[in-house]
C-alpha positions as CSV (number, residue, x, y, z in Angstrom):
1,X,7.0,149.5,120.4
2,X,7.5,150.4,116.9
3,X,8.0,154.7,116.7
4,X,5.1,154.8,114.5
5,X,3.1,152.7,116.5
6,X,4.2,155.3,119.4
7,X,3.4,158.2,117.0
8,X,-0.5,156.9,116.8
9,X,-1.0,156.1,120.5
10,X,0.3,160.2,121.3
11,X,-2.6,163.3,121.2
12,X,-0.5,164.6,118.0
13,X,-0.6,161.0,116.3
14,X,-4.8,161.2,117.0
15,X,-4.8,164.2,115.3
16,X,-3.1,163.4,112.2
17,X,-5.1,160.2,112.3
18,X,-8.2,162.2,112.6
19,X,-7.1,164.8,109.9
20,X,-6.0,162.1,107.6
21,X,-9.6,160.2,107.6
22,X,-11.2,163.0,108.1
23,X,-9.9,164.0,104.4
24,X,-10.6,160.8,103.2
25,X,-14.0,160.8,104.0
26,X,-15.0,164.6,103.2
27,X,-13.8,163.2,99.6
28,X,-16.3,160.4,100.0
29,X,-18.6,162.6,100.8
30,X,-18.0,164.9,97.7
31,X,-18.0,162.2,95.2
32,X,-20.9,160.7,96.7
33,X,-22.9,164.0,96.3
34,X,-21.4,164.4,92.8
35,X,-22.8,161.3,91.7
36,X,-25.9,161.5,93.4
37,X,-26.8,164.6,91.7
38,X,-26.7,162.7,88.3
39,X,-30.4,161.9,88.9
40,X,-31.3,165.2,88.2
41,X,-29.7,164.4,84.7
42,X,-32.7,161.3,84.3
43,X,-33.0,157.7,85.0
44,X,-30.4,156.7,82.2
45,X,-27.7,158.6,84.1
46,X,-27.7,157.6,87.4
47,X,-28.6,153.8,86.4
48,X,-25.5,153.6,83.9
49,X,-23.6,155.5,87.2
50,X,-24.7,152.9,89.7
51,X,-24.4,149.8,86.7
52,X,-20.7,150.9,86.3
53,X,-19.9,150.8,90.1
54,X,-21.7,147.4,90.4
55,X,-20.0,145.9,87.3
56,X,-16.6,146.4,89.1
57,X,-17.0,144.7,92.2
58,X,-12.9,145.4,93.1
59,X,-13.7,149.0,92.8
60,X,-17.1,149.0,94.8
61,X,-15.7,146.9,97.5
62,X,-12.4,148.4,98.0
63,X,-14.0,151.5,98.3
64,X,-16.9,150.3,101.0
65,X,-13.8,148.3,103.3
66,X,-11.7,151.5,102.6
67,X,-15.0,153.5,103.8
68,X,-16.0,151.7,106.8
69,X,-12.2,151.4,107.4
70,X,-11.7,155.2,107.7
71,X,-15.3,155.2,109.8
72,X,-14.1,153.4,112.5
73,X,-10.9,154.9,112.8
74,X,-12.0,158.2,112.8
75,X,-15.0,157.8,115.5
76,X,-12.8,155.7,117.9
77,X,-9.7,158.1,117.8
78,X,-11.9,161.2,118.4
79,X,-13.9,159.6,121.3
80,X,-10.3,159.0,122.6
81,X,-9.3,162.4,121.6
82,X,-12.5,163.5,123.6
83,X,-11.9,161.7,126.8
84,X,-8.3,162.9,127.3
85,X,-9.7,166.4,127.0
86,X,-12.2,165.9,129.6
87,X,-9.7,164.0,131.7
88,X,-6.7,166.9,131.0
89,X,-9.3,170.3,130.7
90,X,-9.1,172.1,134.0
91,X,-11.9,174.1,135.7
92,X,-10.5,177.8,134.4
93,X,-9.4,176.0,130.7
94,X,-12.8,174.6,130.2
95,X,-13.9,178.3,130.7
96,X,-12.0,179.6,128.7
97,X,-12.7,177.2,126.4
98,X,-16.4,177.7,125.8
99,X,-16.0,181.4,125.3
100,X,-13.6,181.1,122.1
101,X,-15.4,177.9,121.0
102,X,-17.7,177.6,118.6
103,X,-21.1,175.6,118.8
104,X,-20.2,173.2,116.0
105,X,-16.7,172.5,118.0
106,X,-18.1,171.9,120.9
107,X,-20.8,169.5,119.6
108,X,-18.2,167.4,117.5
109,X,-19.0,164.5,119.0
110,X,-22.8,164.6,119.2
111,X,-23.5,165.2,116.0
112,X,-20.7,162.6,114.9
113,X,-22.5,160.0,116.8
114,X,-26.0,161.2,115.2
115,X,-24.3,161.3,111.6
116,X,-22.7,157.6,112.7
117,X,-26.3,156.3,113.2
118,X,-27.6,158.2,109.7
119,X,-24.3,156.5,107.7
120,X,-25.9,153.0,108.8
121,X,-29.7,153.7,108.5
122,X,-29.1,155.2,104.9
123,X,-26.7,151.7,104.5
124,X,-29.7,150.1,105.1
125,X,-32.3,151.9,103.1
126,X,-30.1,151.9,99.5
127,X,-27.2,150.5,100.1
128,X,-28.3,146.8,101.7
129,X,-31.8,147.3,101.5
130,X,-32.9,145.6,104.1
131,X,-35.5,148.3,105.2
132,X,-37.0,147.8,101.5
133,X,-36.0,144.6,100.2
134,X,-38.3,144.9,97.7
135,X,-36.5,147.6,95.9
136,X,-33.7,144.9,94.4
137,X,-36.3,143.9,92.1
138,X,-36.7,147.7,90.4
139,X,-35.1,147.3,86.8
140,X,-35.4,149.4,83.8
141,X,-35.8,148.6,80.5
142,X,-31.9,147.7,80.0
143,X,-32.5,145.3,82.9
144,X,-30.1,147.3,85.2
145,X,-31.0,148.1,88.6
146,X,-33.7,151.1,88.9
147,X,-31.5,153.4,91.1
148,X,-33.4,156.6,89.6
149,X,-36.7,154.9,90.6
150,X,-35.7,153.7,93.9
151,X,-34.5,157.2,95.0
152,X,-38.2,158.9,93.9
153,X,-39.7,155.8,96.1
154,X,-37.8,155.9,98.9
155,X,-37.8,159.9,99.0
156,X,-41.1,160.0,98.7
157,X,-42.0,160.0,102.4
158,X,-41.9,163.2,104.3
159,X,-40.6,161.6,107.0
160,X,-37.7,159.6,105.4
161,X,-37.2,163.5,104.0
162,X,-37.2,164.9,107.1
163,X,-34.8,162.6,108.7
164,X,-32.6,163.1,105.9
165,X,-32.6,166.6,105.8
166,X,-31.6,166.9,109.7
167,X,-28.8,164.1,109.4
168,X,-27.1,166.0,106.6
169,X,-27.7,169.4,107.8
170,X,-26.0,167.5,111.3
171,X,-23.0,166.4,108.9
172,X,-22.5,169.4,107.2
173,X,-22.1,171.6,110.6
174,X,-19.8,168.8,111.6
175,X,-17.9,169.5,108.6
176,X,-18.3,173.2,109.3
177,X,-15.7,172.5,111.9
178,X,-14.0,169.5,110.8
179,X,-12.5,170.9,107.6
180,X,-11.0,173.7,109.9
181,X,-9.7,171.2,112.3
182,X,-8.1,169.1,109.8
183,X,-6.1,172.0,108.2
184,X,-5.3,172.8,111.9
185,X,-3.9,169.2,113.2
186,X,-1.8,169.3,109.7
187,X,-0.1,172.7,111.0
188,X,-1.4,174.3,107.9
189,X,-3.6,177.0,109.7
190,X,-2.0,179.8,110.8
191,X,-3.0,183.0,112.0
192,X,-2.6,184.4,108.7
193,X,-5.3,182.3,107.1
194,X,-7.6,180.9,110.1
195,X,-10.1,183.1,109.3
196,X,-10.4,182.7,105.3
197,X,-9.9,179.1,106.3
198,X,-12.9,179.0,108.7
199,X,-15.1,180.9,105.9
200,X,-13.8,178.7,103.1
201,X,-14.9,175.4,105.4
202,X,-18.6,177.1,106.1
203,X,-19.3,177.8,102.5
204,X,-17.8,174.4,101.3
205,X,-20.4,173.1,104.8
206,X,-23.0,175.1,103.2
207,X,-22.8,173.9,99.4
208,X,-22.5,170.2,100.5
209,X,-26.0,170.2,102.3
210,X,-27.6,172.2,99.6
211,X,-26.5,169.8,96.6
212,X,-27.3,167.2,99.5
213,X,-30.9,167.8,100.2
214,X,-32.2,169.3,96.6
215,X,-32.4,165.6,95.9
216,X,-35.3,164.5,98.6
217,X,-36.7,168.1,97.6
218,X,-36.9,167.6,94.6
219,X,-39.0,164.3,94.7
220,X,-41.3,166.0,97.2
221,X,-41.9,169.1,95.0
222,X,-42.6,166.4,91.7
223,X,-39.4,167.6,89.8
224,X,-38.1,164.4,90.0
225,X,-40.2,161.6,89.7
């Protein structure tokens, strides 16, 4: 067995597997809010947006592999990260434990699972349509795909909404922890900084799911529409 290969099956190779994705994807998940919030800019700015991503396919795709890629990687190594925790956590550590811990650490993998199953229904509702098929046929007058109008329709139901809301509010606790942990399993949080750390990750938590969720809001209210 190679010694990296070694490195990746051990608790500390998890981790930096976990940290390294879990960067990856809190990038994603910047950008992705970045560009999302273009609609607020009008339809001509988030159709060019979604008309430049879709004109270069290598791009797109190599992000959507690279994507699911980190996705898989970083659920399966922390449900394995999990279960030797259970299996090694004794009766007085698991005590211990929950005292110091906080709610959003010890709900890491529930809410990852929950955000898991809201990553492939939103797949499915803009991404692949295949909940609203109907939507690939939205164009606007420079024959590009209607992005702008598809987000009004398909935020236009309170309960589509109010899915949404909860799934990011989910993520964004998940990061409220996560971007902690990530700096942790790097051995770049020491005692020194753990707690501006910790506050930096809550506020960066709290600004992601406000960007986030002003979108569907905003269709509801009529500002954008």
């Amino acid at each position: 067995m190679s010694p990296l290969l070694r490195l990746a099956k051990s608790s500390l190779g998890k981790k930096y597997l976990m940290a390294f994705t879990g960067f990856g994807l809190f990038g994603f998940v910047v950008m992705h809010m970045l560009g999302n919030l273009q609609v607020f800019l009008g339809p001509d700015a988030i159709n060019k947006y979604a008309h430049f991503l879709k004109s270069t396919p290598e791009l797109l795709w190599g992000a959507r592999l690279g994507l699911l890629a980190m996705v898989t990687v970083h659920f399966c190594v922390g449900i394995a990260l999990a279960i030797e925790n259970m299996q090694a956590r004794d009766q007085e550590y698991a005590v211990k434990r929950a005292v110091k811990a906080t709610l959003a650490s010890r709900t890491m993998v529930v809410s990852g699972l929950i955000v898991l199953s809201f990553i492939i229904y939103h797949l499915a509702h803009y991404t692949l349509l295949t909940i609203h098929p109907e939507y690939r046929n939205l164009h606007d007058d420079l024959g590009r795909h209607d992005v702008y109008r598809m987000i009004v329709l398909g935020f236009s139901s309170p309960s589509v909404v109010s899915f949404y809301v909860i799934s990011v509010g989910l993520l964004c606790f998940h990061l409220s922890h996560g971007i902690g942990a990530m700096f942790q399993s790097l051995g770049l949080k020491n005692e020194a900084y753990v707690e501006r750390i910790d506050c930096l990750a809550k506020i960066v938590a709290v600004g992601l799911f406000i960007g986030y969720i002003s979108i569907p809001l905003a269709v509801q209210i009529g500002m954008v529409k």
